[in-house]
C-alpha positions as CSV (number, residue, x, y, z in Angstrom):
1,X,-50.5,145.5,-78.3
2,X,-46.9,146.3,-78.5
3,X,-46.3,150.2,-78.9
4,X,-42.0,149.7,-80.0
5,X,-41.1,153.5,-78.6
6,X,-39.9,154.9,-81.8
7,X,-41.9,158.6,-82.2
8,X,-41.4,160.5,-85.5
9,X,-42.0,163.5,-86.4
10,X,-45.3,162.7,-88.0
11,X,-45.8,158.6,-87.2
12,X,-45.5,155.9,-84.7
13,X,-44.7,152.4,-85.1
14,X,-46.5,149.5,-83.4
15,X,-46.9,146.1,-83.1
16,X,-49.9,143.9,-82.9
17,X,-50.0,140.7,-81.1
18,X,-52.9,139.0,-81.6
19,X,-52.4,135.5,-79.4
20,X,-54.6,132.0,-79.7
21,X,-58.0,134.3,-80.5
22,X,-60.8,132.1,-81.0
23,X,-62.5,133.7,-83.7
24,X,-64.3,130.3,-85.2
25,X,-65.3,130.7,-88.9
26,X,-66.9,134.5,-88.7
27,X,-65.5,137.0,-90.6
28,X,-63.8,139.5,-88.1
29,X,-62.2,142.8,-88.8
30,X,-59.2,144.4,-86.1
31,X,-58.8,147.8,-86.6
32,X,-56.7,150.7,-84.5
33,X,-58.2,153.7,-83.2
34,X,-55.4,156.4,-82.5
35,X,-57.0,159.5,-80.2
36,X,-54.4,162.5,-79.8
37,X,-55.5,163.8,-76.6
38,X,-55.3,167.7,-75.2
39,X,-53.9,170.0,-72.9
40,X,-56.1,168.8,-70.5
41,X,-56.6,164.8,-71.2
42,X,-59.8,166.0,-73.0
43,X,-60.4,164.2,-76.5
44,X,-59.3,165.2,-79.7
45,X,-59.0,164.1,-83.2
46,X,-59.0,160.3,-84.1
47,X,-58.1,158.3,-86.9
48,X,-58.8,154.4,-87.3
49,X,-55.9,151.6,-88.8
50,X,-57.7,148.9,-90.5
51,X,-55.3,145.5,-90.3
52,X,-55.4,144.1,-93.8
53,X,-52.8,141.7,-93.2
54,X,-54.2,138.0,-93.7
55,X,-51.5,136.4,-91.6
56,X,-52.4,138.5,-88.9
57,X,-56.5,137.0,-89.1
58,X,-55.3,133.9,-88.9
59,X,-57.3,131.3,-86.6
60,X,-55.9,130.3,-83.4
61,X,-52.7,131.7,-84.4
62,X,-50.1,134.3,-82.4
63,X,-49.0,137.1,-84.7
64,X,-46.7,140.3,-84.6
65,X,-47.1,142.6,-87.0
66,X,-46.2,146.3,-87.2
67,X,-48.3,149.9,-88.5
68,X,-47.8,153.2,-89.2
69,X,-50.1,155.6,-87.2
70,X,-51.9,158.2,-89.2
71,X,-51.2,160.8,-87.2
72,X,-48.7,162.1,-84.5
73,X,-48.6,161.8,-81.3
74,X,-49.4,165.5,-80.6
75,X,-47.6,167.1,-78.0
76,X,-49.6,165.8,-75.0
77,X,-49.8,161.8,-76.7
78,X,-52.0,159.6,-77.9
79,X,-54.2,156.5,-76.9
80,X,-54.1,153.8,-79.3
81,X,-57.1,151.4,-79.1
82,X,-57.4,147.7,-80.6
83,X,-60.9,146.8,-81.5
84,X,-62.3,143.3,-82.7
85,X,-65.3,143.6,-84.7
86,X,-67.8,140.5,-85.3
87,X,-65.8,138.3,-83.0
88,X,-68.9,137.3,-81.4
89,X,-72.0,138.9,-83.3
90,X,-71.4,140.1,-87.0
91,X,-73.3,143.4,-86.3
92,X,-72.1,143.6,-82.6
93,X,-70.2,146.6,-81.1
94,X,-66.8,146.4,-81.3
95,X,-64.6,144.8,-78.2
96,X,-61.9,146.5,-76.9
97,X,-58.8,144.0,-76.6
98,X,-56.1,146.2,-75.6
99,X,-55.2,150.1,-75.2
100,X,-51.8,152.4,-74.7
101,X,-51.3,155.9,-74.3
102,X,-47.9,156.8,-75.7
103,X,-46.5,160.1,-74.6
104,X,-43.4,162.4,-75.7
105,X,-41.3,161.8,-72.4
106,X,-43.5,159.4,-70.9
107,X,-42.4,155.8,-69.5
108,X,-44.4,153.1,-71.7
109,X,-44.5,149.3,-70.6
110,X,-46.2,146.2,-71.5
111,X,-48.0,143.7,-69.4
112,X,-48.8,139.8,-69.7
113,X,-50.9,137.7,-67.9
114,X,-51.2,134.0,-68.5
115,X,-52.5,130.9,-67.1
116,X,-52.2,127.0,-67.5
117,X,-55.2,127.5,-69.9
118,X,-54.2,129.0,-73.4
119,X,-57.6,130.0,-74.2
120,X,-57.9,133.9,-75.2
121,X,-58.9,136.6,-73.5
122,X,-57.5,135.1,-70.3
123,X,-58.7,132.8,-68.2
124,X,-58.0,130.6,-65.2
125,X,-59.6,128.9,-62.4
126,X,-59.8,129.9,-58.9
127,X,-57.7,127.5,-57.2
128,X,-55.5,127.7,-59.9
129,X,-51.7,129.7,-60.3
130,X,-51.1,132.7,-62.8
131,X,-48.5,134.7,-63.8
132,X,-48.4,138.4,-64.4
133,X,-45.3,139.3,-66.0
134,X,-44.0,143.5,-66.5
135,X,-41.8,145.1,-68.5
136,X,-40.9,148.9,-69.0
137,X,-39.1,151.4,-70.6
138,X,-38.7,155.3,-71.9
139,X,-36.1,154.7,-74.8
140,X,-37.0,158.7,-76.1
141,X,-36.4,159.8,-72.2
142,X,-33.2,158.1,-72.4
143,X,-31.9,159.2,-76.3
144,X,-32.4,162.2,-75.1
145,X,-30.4,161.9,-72.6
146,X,-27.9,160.6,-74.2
147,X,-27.7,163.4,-77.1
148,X,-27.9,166.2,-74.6
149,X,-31.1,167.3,-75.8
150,X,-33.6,166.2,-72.3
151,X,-35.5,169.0,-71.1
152,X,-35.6,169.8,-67.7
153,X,-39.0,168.5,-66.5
154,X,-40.9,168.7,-63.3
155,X,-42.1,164.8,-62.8
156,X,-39.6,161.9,-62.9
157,X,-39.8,160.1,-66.8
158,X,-38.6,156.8,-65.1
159,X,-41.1,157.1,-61.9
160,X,-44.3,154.2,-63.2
161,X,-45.9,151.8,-60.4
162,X,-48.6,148.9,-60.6
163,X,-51.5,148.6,-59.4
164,X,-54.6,145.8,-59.6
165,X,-57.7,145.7,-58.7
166,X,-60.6,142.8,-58.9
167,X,-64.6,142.7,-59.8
168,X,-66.6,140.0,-57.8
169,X,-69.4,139.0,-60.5
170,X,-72.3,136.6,-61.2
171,X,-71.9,134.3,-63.7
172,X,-73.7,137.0,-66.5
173,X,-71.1,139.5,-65.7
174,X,-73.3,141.5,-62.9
175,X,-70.8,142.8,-60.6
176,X,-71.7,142.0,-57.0
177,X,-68.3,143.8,-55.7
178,X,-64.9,145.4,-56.2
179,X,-61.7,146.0,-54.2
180,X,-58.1,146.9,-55.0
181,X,-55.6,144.0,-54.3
182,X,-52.7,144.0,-52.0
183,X,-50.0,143.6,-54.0
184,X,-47.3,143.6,-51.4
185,X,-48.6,141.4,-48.5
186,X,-46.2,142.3,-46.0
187,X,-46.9,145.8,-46.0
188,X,-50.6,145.7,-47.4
189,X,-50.2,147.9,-49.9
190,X,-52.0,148.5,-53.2
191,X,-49.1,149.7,-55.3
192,X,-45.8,148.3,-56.4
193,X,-43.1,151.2,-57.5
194,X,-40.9,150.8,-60.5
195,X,-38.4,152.3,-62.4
196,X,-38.9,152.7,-66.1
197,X,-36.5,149.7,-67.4
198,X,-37.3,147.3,-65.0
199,X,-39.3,144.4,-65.3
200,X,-41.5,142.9,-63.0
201,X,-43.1,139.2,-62.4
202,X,-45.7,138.6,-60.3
203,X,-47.0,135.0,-59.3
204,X,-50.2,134.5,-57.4
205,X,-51.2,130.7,-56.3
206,X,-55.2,131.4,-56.7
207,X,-57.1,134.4,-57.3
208,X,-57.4,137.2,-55.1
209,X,-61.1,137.5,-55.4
210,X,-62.4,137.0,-51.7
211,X,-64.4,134.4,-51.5
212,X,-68.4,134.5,-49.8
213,X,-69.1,132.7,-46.8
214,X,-71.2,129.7,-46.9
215,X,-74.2,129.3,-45.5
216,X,-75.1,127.5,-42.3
217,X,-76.5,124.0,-44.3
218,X,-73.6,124.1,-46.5
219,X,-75.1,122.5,-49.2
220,X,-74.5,122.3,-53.0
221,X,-73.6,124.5,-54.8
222,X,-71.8,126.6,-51.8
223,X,-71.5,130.1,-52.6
224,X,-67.5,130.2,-51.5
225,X,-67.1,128.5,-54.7
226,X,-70.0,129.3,-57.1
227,X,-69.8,133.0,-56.5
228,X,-65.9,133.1,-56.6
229,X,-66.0,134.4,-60.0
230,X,-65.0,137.5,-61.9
231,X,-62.0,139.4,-63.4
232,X,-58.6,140.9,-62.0
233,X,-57.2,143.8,-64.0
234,X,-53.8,144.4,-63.3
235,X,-52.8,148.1,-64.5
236,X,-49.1,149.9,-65.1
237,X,-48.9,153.8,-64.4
238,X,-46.6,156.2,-65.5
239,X,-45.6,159.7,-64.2
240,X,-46.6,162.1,-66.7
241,X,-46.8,165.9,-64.7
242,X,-47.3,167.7,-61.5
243,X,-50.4,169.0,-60.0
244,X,-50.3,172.5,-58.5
245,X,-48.6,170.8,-55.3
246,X,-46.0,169.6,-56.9
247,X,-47.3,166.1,-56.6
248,X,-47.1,163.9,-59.7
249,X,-49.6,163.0,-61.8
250,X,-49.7,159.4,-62.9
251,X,-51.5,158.0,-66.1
252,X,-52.4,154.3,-67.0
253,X,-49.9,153.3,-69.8
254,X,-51.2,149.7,-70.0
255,X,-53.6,147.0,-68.2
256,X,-54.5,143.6,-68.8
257,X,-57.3,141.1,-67.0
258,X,-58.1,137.6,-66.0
259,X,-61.2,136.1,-66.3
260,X,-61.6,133.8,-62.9
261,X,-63.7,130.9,-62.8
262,X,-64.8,129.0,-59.9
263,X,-64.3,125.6,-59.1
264,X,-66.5,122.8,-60.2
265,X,-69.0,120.9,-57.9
266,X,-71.4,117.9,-57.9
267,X,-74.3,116.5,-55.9
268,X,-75.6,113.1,-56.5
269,X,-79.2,112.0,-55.6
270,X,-79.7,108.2,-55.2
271,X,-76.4,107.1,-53.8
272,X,-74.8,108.2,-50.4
273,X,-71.1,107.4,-49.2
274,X,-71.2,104.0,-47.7
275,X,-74.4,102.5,-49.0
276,X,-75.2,99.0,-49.1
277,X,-77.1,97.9,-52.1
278,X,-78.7,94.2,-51.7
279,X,-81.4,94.7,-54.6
280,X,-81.4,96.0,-57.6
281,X,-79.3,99.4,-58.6
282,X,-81.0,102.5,-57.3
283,X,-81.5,104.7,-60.2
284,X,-79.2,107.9,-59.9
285,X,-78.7,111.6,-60.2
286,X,-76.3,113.8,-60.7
287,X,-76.2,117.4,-61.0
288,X,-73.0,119.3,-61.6
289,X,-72.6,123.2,-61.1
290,X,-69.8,125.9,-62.5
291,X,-68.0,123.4,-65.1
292,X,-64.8,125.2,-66.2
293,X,-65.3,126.3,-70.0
294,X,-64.3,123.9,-72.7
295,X,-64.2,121.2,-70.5
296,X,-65.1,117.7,-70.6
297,X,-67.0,116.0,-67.5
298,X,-67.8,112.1,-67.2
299,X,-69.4,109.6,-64.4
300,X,-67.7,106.5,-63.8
301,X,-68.4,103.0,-62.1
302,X,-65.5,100.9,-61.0
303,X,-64.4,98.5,-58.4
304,X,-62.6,99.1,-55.0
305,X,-62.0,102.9,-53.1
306,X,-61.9,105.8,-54.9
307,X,-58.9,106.3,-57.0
308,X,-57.7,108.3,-59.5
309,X,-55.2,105.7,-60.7
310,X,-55.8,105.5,-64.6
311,X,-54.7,101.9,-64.3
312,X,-58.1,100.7,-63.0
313,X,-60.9,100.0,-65.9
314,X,-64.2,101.0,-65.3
315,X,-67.4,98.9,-65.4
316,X,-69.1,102.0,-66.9
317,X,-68.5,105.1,-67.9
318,X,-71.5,107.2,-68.5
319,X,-71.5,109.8,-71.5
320,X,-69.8,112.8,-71.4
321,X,-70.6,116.4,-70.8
322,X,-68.6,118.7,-73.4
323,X,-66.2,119.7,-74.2
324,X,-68.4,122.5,-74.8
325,X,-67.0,125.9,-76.9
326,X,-68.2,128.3,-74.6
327,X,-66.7,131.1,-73.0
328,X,-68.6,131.0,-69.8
329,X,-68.9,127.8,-66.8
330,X,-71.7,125.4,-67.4
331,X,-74.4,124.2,-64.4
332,X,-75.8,126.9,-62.6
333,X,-77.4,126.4,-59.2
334,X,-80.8,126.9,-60.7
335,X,-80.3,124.8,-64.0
336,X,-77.4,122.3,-63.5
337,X,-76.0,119.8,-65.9
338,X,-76.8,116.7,-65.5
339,X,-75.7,112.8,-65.9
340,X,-78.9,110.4,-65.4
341,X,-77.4,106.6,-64.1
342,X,-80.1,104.0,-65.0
343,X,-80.4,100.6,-65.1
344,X,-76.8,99.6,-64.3
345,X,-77.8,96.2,-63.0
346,X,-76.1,94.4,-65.8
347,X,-72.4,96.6,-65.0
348,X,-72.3,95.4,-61.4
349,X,-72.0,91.6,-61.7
350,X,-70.0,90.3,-58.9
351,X,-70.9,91.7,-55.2
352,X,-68.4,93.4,-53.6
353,X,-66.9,97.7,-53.4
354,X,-67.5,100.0,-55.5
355,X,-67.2,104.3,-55.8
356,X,-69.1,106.2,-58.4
357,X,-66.6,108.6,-59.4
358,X,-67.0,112.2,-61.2
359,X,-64.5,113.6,-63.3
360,X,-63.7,117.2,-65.2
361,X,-60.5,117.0,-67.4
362,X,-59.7,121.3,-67.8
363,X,-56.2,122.3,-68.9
364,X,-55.1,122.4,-65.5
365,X,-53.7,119.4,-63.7
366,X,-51.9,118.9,-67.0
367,X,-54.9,117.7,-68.6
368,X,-55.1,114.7,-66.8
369,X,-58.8,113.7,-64.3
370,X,-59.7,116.0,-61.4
371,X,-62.1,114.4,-59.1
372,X,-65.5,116.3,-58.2
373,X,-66.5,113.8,-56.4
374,X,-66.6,110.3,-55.1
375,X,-69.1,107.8,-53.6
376,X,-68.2,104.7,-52.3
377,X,-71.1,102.1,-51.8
378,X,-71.1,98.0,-51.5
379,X,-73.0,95.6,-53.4
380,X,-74.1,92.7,-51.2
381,X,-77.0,90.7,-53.4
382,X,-76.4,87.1,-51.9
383,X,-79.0,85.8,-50.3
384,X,-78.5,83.0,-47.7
385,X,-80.9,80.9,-45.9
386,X,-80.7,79.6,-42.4
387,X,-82.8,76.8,-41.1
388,X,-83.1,73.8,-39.5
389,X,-84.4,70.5,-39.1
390,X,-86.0,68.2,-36.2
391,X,-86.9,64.7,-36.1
392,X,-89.6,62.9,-34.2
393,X,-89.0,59.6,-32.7
């Protein structure tokens, strides 16, 4: 939600952005709920904005779009609220998407996160890069300057800093733990300072969820992948008073989160690395755990090493899993997905190498094959005979 820092008398204008939400064929209402807050942060009256406008409701679609608060700001600001209703349950509670408090002399700022995968709200992978990207202002602080009219204030209009934090989580949401994140690694700390104006872009390579330790036996599904799940909730401060120390008083002006997804992984029962099959195929396997959302996961056969080379044809290609539309990983270390391999005789018809080869196509990668994982096994069905003859005299 894009607050554009023009304050009124009686209004505020605002923007909506409304990016890529999947809202399927349901009927969903957005609405704004404006809360004018006291002397003391405490509550106080509220008005809602309905959006009416169609072009803003459209599917799939990014939209900006600007509306007139019912009411002022008051003289200690507002939080404006944007709510989704019947996104995913027609008579479901509303879902927050996005909130700003917008203050008389108070330093407002908009944050971004995005990922390889366009998919809204937010979402990456683990192992995979994201962007958080910042920017700031106090146009009324600075007017006012300009025109002579500033008051003389005991807190610093410009002063804002960042902070993020992250919730460890099971796959249903449980939380299993939180942390604040070091945003500046050199010196540890959990706070970047910045001056209203500015912008900021951070880049992380993979999340900054620590990851569990495995357990002795290592075995699939290990928990340094499975459990390394959750969101990371990046949040932008602003100065806003003193206490009675003369320390100031920061308040959140905006936040955004990631959801973070962990990598996907795949045992396979029937088939180990470097088997040699002289009879018939062994009927296989395989179970799959934490498949990214949306994504599409297949089992192929083909001759030689393992390769990801999309040159080489496959002797078979088993059916694929998804894509599925669902917001949450698929395989779970009590009910995985699975792919069944069964009489593959007839695929196999000359002896010889061959690797069993899984595959996930995500939006990472650039849409192009990750492996899971590979088996390599040889096929040696000749028989030979060795005998002999003697003669008698």
């Amino acid at each position: 939600m894009n607050i554009l820092n023009l304050i009124k008398p009686s209004s505020i204008v605002f923007g909506l952005l409304l990016t890529s939400l999947a809202t399927s064929q349901a009927t969903v209402t957005f609405f704004i709920k404006q809360i004018q807050e006291g002397a003391n942060g405490e509550e106080g009256i509220s008005s809602d904005v309905y959006i009416e406008d169609s072009d803003l409701l459209t599917e799939n679609k990014s939209s900006l779009g600007t509306h007139i608060a019912l009411m002022e700001v008051g003289p200690y600001g507002s939080t404006f609220y944007l709510y989704v209703q019947g996104l995913n349950d027609p008579d479901g509670a509303p879902v927050l998407l996005d909130q700003k408090f917008v203050g008389q002399y108070v330093a407002n700022a908009d944050i971004d996160i995005t990922s390889e995968d366009p998919y809204m709200p937010t979402r990456t992978r683990a192992n995979e890069t994201y962007t958080v990207s910042i920017t700031s202002s106090n146009t009324n602080w600075t007017n006012a300057r300009l025109a002579g009219s500033a008051p003389e204030l005991n807190w610093n209009p410009l002063g804002m800093r960042v902070k993020a934090t992250y919730e460890k989580q099971f796959v249903d949401g449980t939380a299993i733990s939180s942390g604040d994140t070091d945003l500046d690694a050199s010196t540890s700390s959990t706070t970047i300072s910045m001056v209203a104006g500015e912008s900021q872009e951070l880049g992380y390579p993979a999340t900054n969820i620590p990851a569990s330790a495995d357990s002795d036996t290592d075995t699939v599904p290990r928990l340094s992948d499975s459990l390394l799940m959750g969101e990371e909730t990046f949040t932008i401060e602003a100065q806003s008073d003193t206490d009675i120390d003369g320390n100031p008083l920061f308040r959140e002006v905006a936040s955004d989160t990631i959801q973070i997804w962990p990598r996907a992984q795949a045992k396979i029962a029937g088939l180990s690395e470097g088997d040699r099959i002289t009879r018939t195929m062994p009927d296989v396997n395989i179970y799959l755990y934490d498949l990214y959302p949306n994504s599409t996961t297949y089992a192929t056969i083909y001759e030689g090493t393992a390769s990801l080379n999309g040159s080489i044809i496959p002797v078979y290609t088993s059916f694929k899993l998804g894509p599925y539309n669902r917001a949450t990983p698929i395989g779970t270390a009590e009910a995985p997905a699975e792919i069944p391999v069964t009489n593959w005789d007839k695929y196999i018809t000359d002896d010889g190498t061959y690797t069993l080869e899984l595959s996930t196509i995500t939006p990472f990668n650039g849409g192009q094959p990750e492996r899971i994982l590979a088996v390599t096994f040889d096929v040696d069905r000749t028989i030979q005979f060795v005998g002999s003859t003697t003669t008698s005299e």
